[in-house]
C-alpha positions in Angstrom: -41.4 13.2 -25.5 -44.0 13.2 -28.3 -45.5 16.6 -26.7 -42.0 18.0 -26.9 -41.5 16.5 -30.5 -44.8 17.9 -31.8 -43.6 21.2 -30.4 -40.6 21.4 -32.2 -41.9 20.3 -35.5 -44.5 23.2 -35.3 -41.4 25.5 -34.5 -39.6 24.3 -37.7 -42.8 24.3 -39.9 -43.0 28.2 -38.6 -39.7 29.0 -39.3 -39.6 27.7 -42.7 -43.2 28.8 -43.6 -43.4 30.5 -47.5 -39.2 29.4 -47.8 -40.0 25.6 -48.8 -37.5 24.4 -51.6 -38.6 22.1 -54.2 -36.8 18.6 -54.4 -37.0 16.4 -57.6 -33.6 15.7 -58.3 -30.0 14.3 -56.7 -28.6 17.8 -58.0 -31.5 19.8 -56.0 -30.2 18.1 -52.9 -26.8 18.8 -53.2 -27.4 22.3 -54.0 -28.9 22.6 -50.7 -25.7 21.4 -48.7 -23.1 22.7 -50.8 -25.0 26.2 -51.4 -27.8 27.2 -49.5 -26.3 26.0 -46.1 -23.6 27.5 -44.7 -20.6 25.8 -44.6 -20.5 25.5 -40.8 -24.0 24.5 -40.3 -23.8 22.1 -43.4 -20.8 20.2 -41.2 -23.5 19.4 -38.8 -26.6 19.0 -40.7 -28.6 15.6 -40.4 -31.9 15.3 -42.9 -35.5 15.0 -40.9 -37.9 12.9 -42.9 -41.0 10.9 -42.3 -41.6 7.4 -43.8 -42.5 8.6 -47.5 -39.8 10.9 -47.6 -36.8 8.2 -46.8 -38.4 5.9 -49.2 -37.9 8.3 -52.2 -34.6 9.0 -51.2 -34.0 5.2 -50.3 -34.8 5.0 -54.1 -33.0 7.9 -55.6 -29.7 7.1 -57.5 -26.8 9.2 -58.8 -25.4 9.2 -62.6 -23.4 6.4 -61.4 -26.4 4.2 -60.8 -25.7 4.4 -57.1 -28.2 5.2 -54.2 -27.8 8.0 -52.5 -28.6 6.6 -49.1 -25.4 4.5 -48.2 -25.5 2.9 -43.9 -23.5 4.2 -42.0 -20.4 2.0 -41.6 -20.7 2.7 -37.5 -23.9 1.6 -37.6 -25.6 -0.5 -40.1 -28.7 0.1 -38.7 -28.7 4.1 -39.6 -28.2 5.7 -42.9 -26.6 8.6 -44.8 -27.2 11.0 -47.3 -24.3 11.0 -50.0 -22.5 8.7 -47.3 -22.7 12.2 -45.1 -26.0 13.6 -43.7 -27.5 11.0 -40.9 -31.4 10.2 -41.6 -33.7 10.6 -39.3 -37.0 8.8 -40.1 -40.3 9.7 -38.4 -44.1 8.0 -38.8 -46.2 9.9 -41.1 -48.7 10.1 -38.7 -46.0 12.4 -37.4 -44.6 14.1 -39.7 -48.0 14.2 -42.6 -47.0 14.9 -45.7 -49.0 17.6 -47.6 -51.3 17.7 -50.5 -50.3 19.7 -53.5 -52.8 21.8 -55.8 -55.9 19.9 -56.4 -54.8 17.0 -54.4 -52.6 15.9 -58.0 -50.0 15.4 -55.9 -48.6 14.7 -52.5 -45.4 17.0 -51.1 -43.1 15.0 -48.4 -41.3 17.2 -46.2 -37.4 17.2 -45.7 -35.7 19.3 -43.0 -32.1 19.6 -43.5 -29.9 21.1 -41.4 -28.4 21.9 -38.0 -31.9 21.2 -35.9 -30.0 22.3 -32.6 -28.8 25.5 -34.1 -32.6 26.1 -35.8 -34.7 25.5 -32.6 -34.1 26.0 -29.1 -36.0 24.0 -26.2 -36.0 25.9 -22.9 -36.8 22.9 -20.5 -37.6 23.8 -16.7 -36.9 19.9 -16.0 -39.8 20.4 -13.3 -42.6 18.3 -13.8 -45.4 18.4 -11.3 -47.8 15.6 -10.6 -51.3 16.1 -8.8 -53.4 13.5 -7.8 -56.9 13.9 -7.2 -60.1 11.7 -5.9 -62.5 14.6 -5.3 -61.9 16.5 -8.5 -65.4 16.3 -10.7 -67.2 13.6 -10.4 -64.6 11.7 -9.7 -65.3 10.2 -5.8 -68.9 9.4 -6.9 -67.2 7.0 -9.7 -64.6 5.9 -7.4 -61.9 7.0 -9.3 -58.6 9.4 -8.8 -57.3 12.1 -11.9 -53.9 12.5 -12.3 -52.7 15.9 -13.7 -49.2 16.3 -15.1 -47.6 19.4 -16.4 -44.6 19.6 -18.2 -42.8 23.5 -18.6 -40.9 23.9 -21.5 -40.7 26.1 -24.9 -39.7 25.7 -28.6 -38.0 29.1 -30.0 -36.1 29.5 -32.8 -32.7 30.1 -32.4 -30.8 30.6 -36.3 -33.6 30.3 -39.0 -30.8 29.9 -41.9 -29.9 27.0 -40.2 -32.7 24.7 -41.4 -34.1 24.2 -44.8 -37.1 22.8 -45.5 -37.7 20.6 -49.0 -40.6 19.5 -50.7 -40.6 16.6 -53.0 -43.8 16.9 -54.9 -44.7 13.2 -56.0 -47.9 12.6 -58.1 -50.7 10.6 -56.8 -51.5 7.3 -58.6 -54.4 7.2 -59.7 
């Protein structure tokens, strides 16, 4: 799974390469669903996030003085964006976040959109296992190497159905 994940982030990072949009306010955000989307993927859209990125939106509120994360009422355990978009949160150590110019700043990522209509994976659903005691050295240590290999492939399907944002956040110092 995290072979498969990694895959498919580097898809999206390709995809949106040189298209980033910058994130700094509620308004930027909504712009995004209610105008760059279309319509039909925006019905379907979720928001892709590592840990730094869903705690600045975790902390965001509207002019109201409301966050703009709300749970889901389904599930208490998941969130949404504007009570709408599900979150999904990933580890940073998965999804890094960038430096900006001169390391003054860091940029978290933000996919939003219709992943499944962005990227495609083309799964086999073969995976072969080979076991081996004579491969290298391996009967001198008394040992046995297992090789597993997974087929599959990440390609992008509709690119206008995934935006990626940056919220640029300045490193304390």
């Amino acid at each position: 799974r995290a072979t498969r994940n990694a895959a498919i982030l580097k898809k999206l990072a390709e995809v949106t390469n040189t298209k980033e949009v910058a994130i700094s306010t509620v308004d930027d955000l909504k712009t995004v669903f209610n105008v760059t989307l279309d319509p039909a993927i925006a019905a379907s859209s979720i928001v892709l996030t590592n840990q730094s990125g869903f705690n600045y939106l975790d902390t965001l509120k509207d002019e109201r003085g409301d966050y703009i994360l709300q749970p889901d009422v389904t599930d208490k355990t998941k969130m949404l964006l504007f009570g709408v978009y599900p979150i999904k949160k990933v580890s940073n150590k998965v999804l890094k976040n960038a430096e900006g110019s001169n390391v003054s700043a860091y940029k978290y990522p933000l996919y939003m959109g219709d992943l499944k209509e962005a990227i495609t994976l083309f799964d086999r659903e073969k995976i072969s296992i080979e076991l081996s005691t004579e491969a290298g050295d391996l009967w001198a240590k008394d040992q046995t190497g297992i090789k597993v290999r997974d087929r599959f492939d990440v390609q992008a399907f509709d690119e206008e159905a995934v935006i990626k944002g940056e919220i640029t956040v300045p490193v304390a110092g």
